[in-house]
C-alpha positions as CSV (number, residue, x, y, z in Angstrom):
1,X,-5.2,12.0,32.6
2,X,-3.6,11.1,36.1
3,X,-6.8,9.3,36.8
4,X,-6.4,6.5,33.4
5,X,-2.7,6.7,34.4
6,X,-3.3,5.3,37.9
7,X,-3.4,1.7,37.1
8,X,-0.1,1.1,35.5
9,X,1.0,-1.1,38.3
10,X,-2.2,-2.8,39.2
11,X,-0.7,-6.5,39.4
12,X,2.7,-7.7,39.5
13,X,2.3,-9.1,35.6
14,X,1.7,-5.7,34.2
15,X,4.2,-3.8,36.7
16,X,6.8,-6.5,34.9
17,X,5.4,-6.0,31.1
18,X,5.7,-2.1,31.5
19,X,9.4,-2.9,33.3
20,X,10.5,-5.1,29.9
21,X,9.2,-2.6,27.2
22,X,11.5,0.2,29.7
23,X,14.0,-2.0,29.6
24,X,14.3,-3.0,25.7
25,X,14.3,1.5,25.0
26,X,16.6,1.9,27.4
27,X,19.4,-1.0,26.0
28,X,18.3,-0.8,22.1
29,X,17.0,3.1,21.5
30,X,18.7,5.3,24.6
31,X,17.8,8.6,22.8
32,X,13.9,7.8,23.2
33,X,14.7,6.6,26.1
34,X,16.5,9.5,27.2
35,X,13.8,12.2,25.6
36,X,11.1,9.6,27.5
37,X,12.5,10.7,31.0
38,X,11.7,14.0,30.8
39,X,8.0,13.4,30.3
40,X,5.2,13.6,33.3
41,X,5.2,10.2,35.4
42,X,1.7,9.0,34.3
43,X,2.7,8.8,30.5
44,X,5.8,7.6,31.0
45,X,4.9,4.1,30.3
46,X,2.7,4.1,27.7
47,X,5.6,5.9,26.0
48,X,7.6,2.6,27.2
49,X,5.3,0.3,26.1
50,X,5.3,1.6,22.9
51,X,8.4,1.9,21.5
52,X,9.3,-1.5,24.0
53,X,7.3,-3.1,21.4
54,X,8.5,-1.2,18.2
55,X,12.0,-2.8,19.4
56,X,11.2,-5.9,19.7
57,X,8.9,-5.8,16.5
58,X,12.4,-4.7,14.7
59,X,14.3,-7.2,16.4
60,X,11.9,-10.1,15.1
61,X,12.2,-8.6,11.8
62,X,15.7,-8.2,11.5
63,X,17.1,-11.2,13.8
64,X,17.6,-15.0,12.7
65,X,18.0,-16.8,9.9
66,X,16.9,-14.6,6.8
67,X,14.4,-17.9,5.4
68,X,12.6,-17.7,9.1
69,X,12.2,-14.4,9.3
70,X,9.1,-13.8,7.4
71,X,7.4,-16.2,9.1
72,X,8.1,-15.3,12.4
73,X,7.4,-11.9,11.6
74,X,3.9,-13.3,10.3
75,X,3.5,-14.9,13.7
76,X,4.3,-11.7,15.7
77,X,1.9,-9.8,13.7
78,X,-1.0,-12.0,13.9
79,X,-0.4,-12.2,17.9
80,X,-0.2,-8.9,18.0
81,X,-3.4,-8.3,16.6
82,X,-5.2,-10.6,17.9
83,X,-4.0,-9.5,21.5
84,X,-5.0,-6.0,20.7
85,X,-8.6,-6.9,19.5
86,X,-9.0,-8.8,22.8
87,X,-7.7,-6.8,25.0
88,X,-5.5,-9.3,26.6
89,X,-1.9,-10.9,26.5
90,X,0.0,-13.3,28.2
91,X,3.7,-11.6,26.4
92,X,5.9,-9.9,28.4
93,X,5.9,-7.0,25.9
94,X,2.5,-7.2,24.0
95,X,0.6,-7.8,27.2
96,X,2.0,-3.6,28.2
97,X,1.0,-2.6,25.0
98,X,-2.2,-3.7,24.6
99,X,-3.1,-2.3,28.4
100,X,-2.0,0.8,27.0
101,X,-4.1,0.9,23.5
102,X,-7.0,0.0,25.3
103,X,-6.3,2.1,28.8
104,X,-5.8,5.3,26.5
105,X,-7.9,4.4,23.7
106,X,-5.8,4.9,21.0
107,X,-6.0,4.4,17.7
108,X,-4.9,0.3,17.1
109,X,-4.9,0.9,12.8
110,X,-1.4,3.3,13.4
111,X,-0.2,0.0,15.0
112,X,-1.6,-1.9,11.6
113,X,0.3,0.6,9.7
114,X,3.6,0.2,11.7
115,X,3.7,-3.5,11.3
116,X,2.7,-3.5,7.6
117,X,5.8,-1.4,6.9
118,X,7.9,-3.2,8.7
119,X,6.7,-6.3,7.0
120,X,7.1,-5.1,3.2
121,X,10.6,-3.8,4.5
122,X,11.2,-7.2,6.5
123,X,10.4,-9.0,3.2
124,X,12.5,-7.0,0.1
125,X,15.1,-5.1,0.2
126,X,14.0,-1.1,-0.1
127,X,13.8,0.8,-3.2
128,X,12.8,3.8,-3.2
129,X,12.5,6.0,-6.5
130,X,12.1,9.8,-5.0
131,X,12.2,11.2,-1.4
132,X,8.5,11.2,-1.7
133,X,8.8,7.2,-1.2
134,X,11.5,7.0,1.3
135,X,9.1,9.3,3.0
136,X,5.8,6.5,2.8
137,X,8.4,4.3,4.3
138,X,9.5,6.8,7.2
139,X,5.9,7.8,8.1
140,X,4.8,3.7,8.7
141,X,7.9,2.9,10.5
142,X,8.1,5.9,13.3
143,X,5.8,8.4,12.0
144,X,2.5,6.2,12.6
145,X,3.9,5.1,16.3
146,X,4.6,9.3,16.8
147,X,1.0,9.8,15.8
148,X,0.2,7.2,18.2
149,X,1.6,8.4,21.1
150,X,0.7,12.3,20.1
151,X,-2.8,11.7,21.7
152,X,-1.2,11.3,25.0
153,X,0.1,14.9,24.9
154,X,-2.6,17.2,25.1
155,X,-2.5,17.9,21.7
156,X,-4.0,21.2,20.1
157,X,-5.9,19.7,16.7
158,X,-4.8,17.8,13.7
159,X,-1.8,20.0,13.1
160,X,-0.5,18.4,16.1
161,X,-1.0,14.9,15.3
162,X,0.6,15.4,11.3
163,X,3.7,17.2,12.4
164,X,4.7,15.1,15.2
165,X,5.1,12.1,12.4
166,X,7.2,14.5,10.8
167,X,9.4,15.0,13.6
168,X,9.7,10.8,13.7
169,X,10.5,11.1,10.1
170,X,13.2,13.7,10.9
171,X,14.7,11.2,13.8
172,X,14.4,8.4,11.8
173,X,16.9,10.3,9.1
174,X,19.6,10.0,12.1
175,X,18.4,6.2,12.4
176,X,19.3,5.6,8.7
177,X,23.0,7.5,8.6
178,X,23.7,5.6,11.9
179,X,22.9,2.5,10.1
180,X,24.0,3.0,6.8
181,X,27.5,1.2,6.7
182,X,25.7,-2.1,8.0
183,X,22.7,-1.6,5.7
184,X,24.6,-1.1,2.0
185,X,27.1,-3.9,3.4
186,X,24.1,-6.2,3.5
187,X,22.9,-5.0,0.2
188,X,20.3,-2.9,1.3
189,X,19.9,1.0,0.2
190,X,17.7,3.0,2.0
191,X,18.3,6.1,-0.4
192,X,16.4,7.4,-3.2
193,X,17.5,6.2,-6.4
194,X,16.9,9.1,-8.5
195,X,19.4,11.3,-6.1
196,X,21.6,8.6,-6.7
197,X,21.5,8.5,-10.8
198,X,21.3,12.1,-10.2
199,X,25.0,11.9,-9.4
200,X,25.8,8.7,-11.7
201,X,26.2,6.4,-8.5
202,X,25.0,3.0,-7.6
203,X,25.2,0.9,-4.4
204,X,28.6,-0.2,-4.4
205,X,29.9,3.5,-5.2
206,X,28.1,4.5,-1.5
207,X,30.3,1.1,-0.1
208,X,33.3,1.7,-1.4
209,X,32.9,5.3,-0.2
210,X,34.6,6.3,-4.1
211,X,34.2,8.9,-6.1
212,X,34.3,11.1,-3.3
213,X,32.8,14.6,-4.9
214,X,29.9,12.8,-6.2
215,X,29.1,11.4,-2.7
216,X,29.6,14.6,-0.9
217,X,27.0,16.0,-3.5
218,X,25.0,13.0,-2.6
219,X,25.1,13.3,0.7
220,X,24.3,17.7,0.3
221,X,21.1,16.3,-1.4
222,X,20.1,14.3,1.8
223,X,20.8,16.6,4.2
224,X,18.4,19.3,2.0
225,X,15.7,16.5,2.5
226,X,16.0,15.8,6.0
227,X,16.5,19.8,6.5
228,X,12.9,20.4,4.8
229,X,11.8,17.7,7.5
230,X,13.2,19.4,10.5
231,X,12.3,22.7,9.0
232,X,8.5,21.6,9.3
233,X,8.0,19.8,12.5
234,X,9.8,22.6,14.8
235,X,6.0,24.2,15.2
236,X,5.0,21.3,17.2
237,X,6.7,21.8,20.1
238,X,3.6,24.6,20.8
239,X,1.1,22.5,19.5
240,X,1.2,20.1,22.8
241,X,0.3,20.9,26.5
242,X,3.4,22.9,28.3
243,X,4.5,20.1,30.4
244,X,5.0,17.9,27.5
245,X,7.0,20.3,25.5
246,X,10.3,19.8,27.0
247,X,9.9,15.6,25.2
248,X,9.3,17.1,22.0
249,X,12.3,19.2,22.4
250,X,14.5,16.9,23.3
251,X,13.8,15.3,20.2
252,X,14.2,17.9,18.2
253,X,17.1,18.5,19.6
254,X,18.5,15.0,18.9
255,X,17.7,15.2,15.5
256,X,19.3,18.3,14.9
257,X,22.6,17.2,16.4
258,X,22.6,14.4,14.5
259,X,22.0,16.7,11.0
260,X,24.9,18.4,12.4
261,X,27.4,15.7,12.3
262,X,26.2,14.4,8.9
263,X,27.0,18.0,7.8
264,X,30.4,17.4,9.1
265,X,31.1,14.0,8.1
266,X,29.8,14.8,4.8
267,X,30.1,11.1,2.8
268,X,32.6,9.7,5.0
269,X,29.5,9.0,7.1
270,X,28.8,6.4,4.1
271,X,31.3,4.0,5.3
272,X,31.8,5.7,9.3
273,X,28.4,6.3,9.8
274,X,27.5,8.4,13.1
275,X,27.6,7.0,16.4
276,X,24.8,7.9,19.0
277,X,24.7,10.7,20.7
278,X,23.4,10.3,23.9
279,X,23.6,7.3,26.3
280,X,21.1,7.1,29.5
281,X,21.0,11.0,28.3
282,X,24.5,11.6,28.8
283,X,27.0,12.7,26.1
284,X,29.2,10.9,24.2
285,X,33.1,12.5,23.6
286,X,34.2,12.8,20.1
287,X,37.2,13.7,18.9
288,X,37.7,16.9,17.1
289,X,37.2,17.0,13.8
290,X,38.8,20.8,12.6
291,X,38.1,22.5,9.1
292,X,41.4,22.9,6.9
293,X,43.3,26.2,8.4
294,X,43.5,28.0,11.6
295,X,40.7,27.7,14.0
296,X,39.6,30.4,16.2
297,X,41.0,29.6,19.6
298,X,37.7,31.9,21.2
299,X,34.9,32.5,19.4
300,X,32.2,34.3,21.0
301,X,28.7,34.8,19.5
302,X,25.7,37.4,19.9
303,X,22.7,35.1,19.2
304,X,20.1,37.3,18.1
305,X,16.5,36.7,16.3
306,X,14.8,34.5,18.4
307,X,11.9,36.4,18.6
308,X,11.6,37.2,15.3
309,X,12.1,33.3,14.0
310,X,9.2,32.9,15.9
311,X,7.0,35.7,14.2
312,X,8.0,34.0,11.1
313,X,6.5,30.5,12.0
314,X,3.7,32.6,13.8
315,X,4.6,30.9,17.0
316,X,4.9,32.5,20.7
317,X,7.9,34.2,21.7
318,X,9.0,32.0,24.2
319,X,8.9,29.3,21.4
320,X,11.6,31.5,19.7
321,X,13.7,31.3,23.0
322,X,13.8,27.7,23.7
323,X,14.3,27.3,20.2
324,X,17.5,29.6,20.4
325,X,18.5,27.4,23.4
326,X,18.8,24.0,21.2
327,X,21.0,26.2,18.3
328,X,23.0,27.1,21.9
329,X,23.4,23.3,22.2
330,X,24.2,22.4,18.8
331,X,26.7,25.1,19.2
332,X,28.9,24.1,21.8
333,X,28.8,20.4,20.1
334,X,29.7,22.1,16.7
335,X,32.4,24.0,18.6
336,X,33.9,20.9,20.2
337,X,33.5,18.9,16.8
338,X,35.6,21.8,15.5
339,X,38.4,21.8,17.3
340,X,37.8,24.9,19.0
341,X,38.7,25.9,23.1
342,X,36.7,28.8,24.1
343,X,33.1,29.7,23.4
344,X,31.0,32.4,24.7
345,X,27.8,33.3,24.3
346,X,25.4,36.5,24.9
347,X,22.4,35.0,26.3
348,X,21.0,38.2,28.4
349,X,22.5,41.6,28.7
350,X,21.7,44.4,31.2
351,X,19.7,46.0,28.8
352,X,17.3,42.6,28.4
353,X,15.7,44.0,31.3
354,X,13.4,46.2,29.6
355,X,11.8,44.0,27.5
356,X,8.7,42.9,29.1
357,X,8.0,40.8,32.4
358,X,6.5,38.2,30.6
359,X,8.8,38.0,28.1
360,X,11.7,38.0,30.6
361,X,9.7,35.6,32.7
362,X,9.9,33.0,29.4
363,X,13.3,33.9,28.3
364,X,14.7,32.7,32.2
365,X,12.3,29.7,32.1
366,X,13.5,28.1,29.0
367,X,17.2,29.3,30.1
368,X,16.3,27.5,33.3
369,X,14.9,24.4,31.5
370,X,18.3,24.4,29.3
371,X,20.5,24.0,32.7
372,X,18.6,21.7,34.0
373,X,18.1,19.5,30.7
374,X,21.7,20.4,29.8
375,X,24.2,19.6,32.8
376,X,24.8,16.6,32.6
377,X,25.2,16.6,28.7
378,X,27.7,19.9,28.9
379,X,29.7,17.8,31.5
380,X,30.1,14.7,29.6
381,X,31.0,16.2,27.3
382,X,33.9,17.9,29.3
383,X,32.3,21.1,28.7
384,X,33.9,24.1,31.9
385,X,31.0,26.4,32.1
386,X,31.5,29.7,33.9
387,X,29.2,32.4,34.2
388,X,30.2,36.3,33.5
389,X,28.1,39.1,34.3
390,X,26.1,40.2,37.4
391,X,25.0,38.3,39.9
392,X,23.0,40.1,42.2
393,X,20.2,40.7,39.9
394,X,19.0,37.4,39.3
395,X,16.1,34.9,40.8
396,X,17.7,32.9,42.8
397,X,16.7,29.6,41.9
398,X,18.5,30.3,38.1
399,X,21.9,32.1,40.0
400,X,22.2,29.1,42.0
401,X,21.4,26.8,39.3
402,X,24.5,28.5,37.1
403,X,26.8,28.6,40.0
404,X,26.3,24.7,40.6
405,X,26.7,24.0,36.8
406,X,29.8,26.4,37.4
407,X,31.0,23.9,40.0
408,X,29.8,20.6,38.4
409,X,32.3,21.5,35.6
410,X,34.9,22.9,36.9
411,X,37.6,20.7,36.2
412,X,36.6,19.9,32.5
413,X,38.8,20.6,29.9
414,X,37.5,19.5,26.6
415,X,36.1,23.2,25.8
416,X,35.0,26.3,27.9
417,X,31.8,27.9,27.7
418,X,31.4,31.2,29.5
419,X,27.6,32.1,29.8
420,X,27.0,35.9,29.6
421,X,24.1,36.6,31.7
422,X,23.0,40.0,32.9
423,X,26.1,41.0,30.7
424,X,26.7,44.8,29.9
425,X,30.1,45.1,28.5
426,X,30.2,49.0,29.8
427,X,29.3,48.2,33.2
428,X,31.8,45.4,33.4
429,X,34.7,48.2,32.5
430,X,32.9,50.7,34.8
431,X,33.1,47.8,37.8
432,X,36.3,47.4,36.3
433,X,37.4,51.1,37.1
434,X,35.6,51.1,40.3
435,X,37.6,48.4,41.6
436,X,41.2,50.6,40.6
437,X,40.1,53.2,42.4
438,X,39.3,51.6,45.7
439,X,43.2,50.1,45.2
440,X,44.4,53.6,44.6
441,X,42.2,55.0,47.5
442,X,44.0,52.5,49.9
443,X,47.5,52.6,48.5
444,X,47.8,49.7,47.2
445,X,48.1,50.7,43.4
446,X,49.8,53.8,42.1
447,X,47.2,55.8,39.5
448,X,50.3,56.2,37.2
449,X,51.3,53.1,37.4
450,X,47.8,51.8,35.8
451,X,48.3,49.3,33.2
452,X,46.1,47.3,30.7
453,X,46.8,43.8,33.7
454,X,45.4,45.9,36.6
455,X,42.3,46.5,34.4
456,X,41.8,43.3,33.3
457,X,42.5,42.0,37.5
458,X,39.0,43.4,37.9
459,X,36.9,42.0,34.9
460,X,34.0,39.1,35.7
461,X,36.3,36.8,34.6
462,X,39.9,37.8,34.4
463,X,41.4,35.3,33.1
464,X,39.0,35.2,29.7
465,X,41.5,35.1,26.8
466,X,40.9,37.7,23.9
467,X,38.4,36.4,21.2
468,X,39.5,35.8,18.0
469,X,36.2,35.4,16.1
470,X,33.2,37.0,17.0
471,X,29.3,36.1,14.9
472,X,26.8,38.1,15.2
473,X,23.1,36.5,13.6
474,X,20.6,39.3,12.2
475,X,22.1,42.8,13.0
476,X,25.5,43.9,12.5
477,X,26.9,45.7,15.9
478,X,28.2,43.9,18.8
479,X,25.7,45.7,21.4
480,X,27.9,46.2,24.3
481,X,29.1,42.4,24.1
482,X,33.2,41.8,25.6
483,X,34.6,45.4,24.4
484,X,38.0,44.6,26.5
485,X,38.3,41.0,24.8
486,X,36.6,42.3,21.1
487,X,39.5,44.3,20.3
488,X,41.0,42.4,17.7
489,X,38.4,39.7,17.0
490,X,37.8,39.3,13.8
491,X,34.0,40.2,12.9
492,X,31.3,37.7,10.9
493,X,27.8,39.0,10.5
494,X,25.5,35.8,9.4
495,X,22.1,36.7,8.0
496,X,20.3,34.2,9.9
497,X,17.9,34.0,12.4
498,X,19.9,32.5,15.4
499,X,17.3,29.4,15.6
500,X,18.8,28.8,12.3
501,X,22.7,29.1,12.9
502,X,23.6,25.6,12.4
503,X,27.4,23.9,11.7
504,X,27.4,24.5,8.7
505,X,27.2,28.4,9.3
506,X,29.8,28.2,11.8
507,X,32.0,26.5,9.3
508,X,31.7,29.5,6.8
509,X,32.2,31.9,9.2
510,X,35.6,29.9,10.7
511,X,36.8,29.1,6.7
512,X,36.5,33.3,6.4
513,X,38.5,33.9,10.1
514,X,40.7,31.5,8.5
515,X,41.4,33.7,4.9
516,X,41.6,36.6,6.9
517,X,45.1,38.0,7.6
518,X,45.4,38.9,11.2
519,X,48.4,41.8,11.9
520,X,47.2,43.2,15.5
521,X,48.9,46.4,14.8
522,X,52.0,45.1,13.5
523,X,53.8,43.4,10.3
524,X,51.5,41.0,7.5
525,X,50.6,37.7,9.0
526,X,49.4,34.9,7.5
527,X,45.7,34.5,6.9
528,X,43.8,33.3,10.1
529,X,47.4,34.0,11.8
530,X,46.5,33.5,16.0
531,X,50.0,33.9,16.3
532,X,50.1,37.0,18.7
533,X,51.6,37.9,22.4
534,X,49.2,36.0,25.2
535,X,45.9,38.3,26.0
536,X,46.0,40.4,28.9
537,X,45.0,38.5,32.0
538,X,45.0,38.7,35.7
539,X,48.6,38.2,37.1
């Protein structure tokens, strides 16, 4: 592969036709762009030249006066073709694409299909009857160019090459509810029409944003659809070679975020629609959006099933792992969205350790992979991140890893996540006691003098307020996780497989903290109450 690769800057022309197709992802589609960079160097611009012409292909469809459009559409088209059949092009854009059809040898009839779906789209406004034709419409307009571009990944048979235009599909969903406002003010609705009769609605019900129970059902009914879409590409990730992976879950993990905040806009994302989330792969700050009632001021969560989610999809475990890393992501994002301060999260206790090496071994990579793919998202996002647990035990290329992402973030202040790695809540208390003792040895503390403060002096990290709302995914127990801070969290045991948790989980489980009347010991309270003395804390 590095061989065909080798000639991407062979003359100055081509170096500056691969430069513009870079150039129009990275102004016009940053999350590709951003998902792009993580990919090998030798694919990287094919992958540029690609979707650098899928841009500009929309732009020539969607720019101008609407009586010229078609026919300079018709133009581009013909070009394009014509270029591509032989083998040369004197565009800025076209000329990168067709060195990369022809330098890969891929398959020039996806490119026929993308353009002929653009066309009938650049030519009528859409209507589609069922998801099943919004669908036809998705699969020419990204799913063809993902198909394309599959053949550069080392892919592992057909399986590969189908579900990867389902992934597309699933990205293009977030496309459609980023666009949506701008689209039904120019007349043009991009949902099915049955779901809308479905609900009595038409058009100008979706633009008005009015009546708002019927578009909340609406909207439910979309998200189901583009759930069934994410639900079947997630196997594709292990259908590629390893060192492609980490694109495929970068996009995964875009559209996932993105289903997220539709959950939570619900049908005000009708006339708000949702902003991008990533730009040059950074994070974008939102304001907080809190549920009706109290929020949990800590919540701390016990992400369990990650091995077993990937038994169920017959995939490897480590599959299951990095998989639980993107619901880790879509966490912290839901929790910021939310409203609430402090998370934490059990992603390796002291008991981990006697699973086996090579499941260990994959459980630190894709944790490794997360903080490397993640730091720069978790601090724009204003995300602290602090670590609790040993720190002796570790490799050190991942302890020094979390200490720098300790320090990068350090003066954020949007939310806190504390990481609990090599976390055994018994031997924190037995550390705990160890360090008394050694004050008591040298006189510095009296043993009757002992109080619940001097304890909590000598915790991993003292000053980690009590949790108010703990979730625990597939068991019910909270396996030796934050015994000193659990003891009056409120308890939520969710069904799921943690891969699965998504917002809208962790909005059920913050409405029940929030009906729950919380007394610590003393008189009624009002549900979800939080009202209680400051937790015990160093100083």
């Amino acid at each position: 592969m590095a061989e065909r690769a080798g000639g991407f800057g062979e003359s100055p022309e081509l170096r500056a036709a691969y430069g513009a197709c870079e150039g129009e992802v990275r102004q016009f589609y940053a999350a590709m762009w951003a998902a792009i960079t993580v990919l090998p160097a030798e694919v990287r611009p094919a992958f540029y030249a690609i979707h650098g012409w899928a841009v500009r292909t929309d732009q020539t469809a969607d720019e101008g006066a609407p009586e010229e459009r078609a026919a300079r559409f018709f133009r581009w088209r013909s070009d394009t073709l014509a270029e591509l059949r032989s083998g040369h092009s004197a565009h800025p854009v076209r000329r990168a694409l067709v060195d990369t059809v022809h330098r890969w040898d891929l398959d020039a009839a996806l490119l026929v299909e993308h353009l002929d779906t653009v066309w009938a789209d650049c030519t009528a406004a859409p209507e589609f009857e069922t998801f099943a034709d919004q669908r036809r419409y998705m699969r020419g307009s990204t799913g063809a160019l993902a198909e394309l571009w599959t053949a550069l990944l080392e892919p592992c048979g057909p399986e590969a090459f189908r579900l990867a235009s389902v992934l597309a599909e699933a990205c293009q969903m977030s496309d459609l509810f980023e666009d949506l406002p701008d689209d039904l003010a120019a007349g043009r609705c991009y949902l099915p029409g049955e779901d809308l009769r479905r609900f009595g609605l038409e058009a100008d019900d979706l633009r008005r944003g009015e009546p708002r129970e019927a578009l909340d059902a609406l909207v439910e009914v979309q998200l189901s659809h583009w759930r069934e879409l994410l639900d079947e590409a997630v196997p594709v990730a292990a259908m590629v070679g390893a060192e492609y992976q980490p694109f495929l879950h970068t996009l995964l993990l875009g559209a996932q975020m993105h289903y997220d905040e539709v959950t939570l806009l619900r049908s005000r994302v009708l006339t708000e629609g949702v902003e991008p989330l990533s730009v040059d792969g950074g994070a974008r700050r939102r304001p907080a959006r809190p549920v009706p009632g109290p929020v949990p001021g800590h919540l701390a969560v016990i992400m369990d099933g990650n091995r077993r989610w990937a038994k169920v999809r017959g995939l490897p475990a480590d599959q299951g792992h990095r998989a639980g890393m993107r619901t880790a992501m879509r966490l912290v994002n839901a929790a910021q969205r939310l409203g609430i301060r402090h998370v934490s999260i059990y992603m390796f206790s002291t008991e981990n350790w006697g699973r086996s090496q090579e499941e260990v071994t994959a459980l630190f990579d894709a944790f490794a992979d997360w903080i490397a793919r993640g730091a720069e998202w978790l601090h724009g996002l204003g995300v602290k991140v602090r670590w609790c647990g040993r720190r002796d035990r570790l490799d050190a290329s991942l302890a020094s890893s979390i200490a720098l992402l300790e320090s990068m973030t350090s003066h954020n202040d949007v939310l806190t996540l504390t990481m609990c790695v090599d976390y055994g809540g018994r031997e924190e208390l037995t550390a705990a006691a160890r360090g008394l003792a050694a004050e008591a040895v040298a006189g510095t503390l009296r043993p009757e003098g002992i109080g619940p403060a001097d304890l909590a002096r000598h915790l991993y990290v003292p000053e980690l307020p009590d949790v108010d709302l703990l979730i625990r995914t597939c068991e019910q127990r909270i396996s030796n996780f934050l015994p000193w801070h659990l003891a009056y969290a409120e308890l939520v045991f969710d069904p799921a497989l943690w891969p699965d948790f998504d917002l809208a989980r962790l909005r059920d489980a913050v409405d029940a903290y929030a009906g729950r009347g919380r007394r610590f010991g003393g008189n009624d309270s009002l549900p979800g109450q939080t009202g209680r003395a400051e937790p015990v804390r160093a100083g």
